[in-house]
Structures are given as C-alpha cells and as structure tokens.
C-alpha positions in Angstrom: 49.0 165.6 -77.4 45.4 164.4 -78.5 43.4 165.9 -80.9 39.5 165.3 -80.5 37.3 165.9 -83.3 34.0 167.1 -82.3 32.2 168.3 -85.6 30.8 165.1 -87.2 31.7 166.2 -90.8 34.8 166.7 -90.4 35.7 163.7 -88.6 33.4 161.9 -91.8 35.7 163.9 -93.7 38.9 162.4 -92.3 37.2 159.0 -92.5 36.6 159.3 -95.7 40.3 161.0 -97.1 41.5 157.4 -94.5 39.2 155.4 -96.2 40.3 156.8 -99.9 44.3 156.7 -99.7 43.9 153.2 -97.4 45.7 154.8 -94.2 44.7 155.6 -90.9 42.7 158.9 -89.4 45.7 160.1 -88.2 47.8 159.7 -90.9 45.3 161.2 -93.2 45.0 164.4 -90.9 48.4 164.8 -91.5 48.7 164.5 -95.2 45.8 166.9 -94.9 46.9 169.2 -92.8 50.5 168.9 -94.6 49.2 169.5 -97.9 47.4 172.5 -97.0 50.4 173.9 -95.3 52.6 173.5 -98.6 49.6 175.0 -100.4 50.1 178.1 -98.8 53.5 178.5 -98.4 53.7 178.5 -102.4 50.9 181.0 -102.9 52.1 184.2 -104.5 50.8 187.4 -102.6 48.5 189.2 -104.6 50.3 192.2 -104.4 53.3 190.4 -106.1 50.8 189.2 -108.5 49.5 192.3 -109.5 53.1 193.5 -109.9 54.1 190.7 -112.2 50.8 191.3 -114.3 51.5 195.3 -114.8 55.0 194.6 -115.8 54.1 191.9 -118.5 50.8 194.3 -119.6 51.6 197.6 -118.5 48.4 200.0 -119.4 48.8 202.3 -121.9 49.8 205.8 -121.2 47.4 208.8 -120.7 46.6 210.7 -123.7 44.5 213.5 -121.6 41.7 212.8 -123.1 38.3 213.2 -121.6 36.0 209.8 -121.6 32.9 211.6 -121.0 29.4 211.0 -122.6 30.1 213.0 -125.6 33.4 210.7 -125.9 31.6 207.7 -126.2 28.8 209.2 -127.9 31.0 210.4 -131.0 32.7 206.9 -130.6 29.1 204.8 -131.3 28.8 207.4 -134.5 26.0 208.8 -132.2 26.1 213.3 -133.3 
C-alpha cells in the first residue's frame, strides 16, 4: 500500500536522512520509522523508573518533626 507524503518538511526530511545514509526515500522511512519503534520499545516506564530510583535512594525516615518557619528560622541562626 502507498504512502504519500503531503507535508513538505517531512518529505525534505526523508530526502535528506536518503540523501545522508545514500539509500532510497523508502528505505530511509523505514530505518526511520524502525528505529523509532525499537526506541520505544526499550524505554523504561517512568513508574518503573521511579521505583528503581526509591529503592537505590530511599528517603530518609520521618523524624516528626515540624518544618515550619520557626524550623528554618532557628536553622539560618535567625532567634
């Protein structure tokens, strides 16, 4: 099945990736497209990301502490 490319830039675009690696449009769509593809498929979900970063720096734990004005204050050396 055909694919038309309407949008001038991107078919400059492809011109210019066919023009770069010395292939053809279509060929170059492809690695394109391709590459793209197994860019996202090895992305890690943020949420797995996050998970991965709170097990190797877990925060601290609560001390009960209040962080108010007069917290901060006292820490500065402020009276």
């Amino acid at each position: 099945m055909p694919l038309y490319i309407k949008d001038d830039e991107a078919a400059a675009l492809v011109a210019e990736l066919a023009r770069t690696r010395g292939c053809t449009k279509q060929d170059a769509v492809k690695q394109a497209v391709r590459a793209a593809l197994d860019h996202d498929r090895a992305a890690i979900p943020l949420r797995d990301q996050l998970r991965q970063l709170w097990a190797e720096f877990p925060l601290p734990p609560k001390t009960g502490l209040a962080a108010d004005k007069a917290f901060f204050d006292d820490l500065s050396g402020e009276p």
